[in-house]
C-alpha positions in Angstrom: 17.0 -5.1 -16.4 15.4 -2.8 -18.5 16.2 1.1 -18.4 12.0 1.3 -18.5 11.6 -0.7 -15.0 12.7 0.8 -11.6 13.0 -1.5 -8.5 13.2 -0.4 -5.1 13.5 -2.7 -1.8 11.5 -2.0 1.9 12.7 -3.9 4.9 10.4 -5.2 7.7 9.5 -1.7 9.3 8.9 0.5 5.5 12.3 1.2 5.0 13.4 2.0 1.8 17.0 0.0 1.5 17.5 -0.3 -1.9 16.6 1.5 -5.4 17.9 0.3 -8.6 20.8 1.2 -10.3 17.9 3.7 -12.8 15.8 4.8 -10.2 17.8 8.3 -10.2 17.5 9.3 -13.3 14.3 8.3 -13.5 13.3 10.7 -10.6 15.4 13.3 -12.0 13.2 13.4 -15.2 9.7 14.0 -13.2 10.7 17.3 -11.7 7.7 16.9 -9.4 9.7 17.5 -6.3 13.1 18.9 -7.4 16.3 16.7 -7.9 15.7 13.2 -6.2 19.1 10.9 -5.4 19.0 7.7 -4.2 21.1 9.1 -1.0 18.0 10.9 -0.3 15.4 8.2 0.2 17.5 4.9 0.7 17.4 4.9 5.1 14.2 7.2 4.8 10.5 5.4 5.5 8.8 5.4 2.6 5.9 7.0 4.3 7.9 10.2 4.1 7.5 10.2 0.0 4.0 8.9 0.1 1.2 11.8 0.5 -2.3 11.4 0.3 -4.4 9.3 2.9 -6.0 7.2 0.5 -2.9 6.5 -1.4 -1.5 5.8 1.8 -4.0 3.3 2.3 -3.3 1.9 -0.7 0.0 1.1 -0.6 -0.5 -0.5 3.0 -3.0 -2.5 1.8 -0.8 -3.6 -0.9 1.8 -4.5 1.4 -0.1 -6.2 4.3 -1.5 -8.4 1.3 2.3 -9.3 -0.1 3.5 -10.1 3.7 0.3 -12.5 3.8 1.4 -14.1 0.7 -1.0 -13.3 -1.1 0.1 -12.6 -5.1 0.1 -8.9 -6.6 -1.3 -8.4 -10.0 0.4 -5.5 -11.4 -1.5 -1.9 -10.5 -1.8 0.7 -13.1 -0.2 4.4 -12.1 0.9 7.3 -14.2 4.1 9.2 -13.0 4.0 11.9 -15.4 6.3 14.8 -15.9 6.2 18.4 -17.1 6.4 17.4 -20.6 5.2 13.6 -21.3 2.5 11.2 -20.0 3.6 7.9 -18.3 1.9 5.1 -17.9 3.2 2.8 -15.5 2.5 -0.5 -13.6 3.8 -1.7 -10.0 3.9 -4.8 -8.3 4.9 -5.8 -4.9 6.3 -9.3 -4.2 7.9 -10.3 -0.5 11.5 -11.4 -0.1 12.0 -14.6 1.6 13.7 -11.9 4.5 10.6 -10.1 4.8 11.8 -7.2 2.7 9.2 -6.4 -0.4 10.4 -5.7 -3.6 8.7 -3.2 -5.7 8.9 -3.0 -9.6 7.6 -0.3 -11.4 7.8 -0.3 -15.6 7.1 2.2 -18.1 4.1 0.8 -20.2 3.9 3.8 -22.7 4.8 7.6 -22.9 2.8 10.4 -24.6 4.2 13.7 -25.3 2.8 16.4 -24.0 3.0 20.6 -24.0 4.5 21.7 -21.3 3.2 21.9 -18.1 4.5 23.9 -15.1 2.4 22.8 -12.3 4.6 19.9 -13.0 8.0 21.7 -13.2 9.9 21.4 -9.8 12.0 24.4 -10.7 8.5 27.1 -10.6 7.9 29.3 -7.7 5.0 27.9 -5.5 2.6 29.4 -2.9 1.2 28.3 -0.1 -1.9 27.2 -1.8 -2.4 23.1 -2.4 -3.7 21.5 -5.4 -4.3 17.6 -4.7 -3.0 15.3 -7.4 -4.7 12.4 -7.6 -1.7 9.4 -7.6 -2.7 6.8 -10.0 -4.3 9.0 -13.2 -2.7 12.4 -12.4 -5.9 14.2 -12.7 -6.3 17.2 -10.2 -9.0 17.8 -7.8 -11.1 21.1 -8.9 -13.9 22.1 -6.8 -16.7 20.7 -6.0 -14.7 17.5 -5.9 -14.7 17.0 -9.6 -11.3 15.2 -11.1 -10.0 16.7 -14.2 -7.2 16.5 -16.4 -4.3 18.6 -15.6 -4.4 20.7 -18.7 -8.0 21.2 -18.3 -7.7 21.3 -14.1 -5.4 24.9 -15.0 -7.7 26.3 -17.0 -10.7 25.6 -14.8 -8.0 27.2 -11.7 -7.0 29.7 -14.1 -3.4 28.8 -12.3 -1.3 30.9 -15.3 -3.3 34.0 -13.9 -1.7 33.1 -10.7 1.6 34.9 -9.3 2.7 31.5 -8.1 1.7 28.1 -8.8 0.4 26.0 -5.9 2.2 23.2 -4.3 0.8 19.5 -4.9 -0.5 17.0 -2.2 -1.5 13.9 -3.6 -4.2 11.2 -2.5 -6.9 9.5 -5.0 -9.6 10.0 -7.0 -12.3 8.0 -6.1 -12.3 6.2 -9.7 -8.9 4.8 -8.9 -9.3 4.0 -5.6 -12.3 1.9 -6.2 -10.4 0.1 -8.8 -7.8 -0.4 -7.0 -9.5 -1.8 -3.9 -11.0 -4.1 -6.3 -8.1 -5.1 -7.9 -7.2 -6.2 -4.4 -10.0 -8.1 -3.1 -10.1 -10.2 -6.6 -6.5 -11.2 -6.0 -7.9 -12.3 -2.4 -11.2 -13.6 -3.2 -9.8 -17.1 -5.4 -6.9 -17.5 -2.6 -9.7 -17.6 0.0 -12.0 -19.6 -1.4 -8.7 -22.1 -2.5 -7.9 -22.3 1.7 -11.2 -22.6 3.0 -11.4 -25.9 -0.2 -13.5 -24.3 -1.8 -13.2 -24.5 -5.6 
């Protein structure tokens, strides 16, 4: 397996089971969330790492489609961290014991200057930024979706004693693309067991 490709494993009921052998120091290198071990999500839902409503939604949509069978084309994500862009993919593929594999690769990373609303180890306040969870952008008011360098100046955050904590969900960009991305996956395999061609 490549060291640019992470696979974790859910059981029946959203149970993480499983990461790969990477996944740790993979999660160590965001920072998002301080230190992340494999001890501390393998017997944990994967609900409890999952913020957002719509990316929620997302993921269960995902999911109920892989349990039906029905084939996952690979979904675009960035994972960045304080200091480089990444650009990732996942896919979802059911086990034959109901489990669903995920598989998450690095496409490309960008270097970036730092930036601490990324960095786990800053002093946060109460306040909450939302994070969108596929293109990183950040939610500035009224509902517009920036770019986080361009998301702290708009929040003048660095004038701030603390940064804010992040909650994620999606911009409604991604989640529209996304949504499709799953209902043309669905769309041929419906037509295919209905006869139609």
């Amino acid at each position: 397996m490549s060291r640019d490709t992470f696979i974790y494993r859910i059981d029946t009921a959203d149970t993480i089971v499983s990461v790969s052998d990477n996944w740790g120091t993979f999660a160590d290198a965001n920072a998002w969330s301080g230190p992340l071990h494999p001890e501390d999500v393998v017997g944990h839902k994967l609900w409890d790492f999952i913020q957002g409503l719509e990316t929620r939604h997302l993921y269960q949509e995902v999911f109920k489609r892989a349990r039906r069978g029905t084939p996952c084309r690979p979904i675009p994500f960035r994972c960045d961290s304080p200091t480089e862009r990444r650009y990732l993919e996942f896919m979802a593929k059911t086990l034959s014991d109901g489990s669903i594999q995920i598989t998450s690769s690095i496409l490309r990373k960008e270097p970036r200057s730092s930036v601490s609303l990324l960095d786990a180890n800053i002093s946060r306040s109460t306040g909450m930024i939302t994070v969108c969870s596929m293109c990183k952008k950040i939610r500035t008011p009224p509902s517009q979706w920036v770019e986080i360098e361009e998301g702290v100046t708009q929040l003048k955050l660095f004038e701030l004693d603390s940064m804010p904590q992040l909650t994620h969900g999606l911009c409604p960009a991604c989640y529209e693309s996304a949504m499709l991305e799953l209902d043309d996956v669905e769309t041929p395999n419906k037509a295919i067991d209905s006869g139609k061609e």
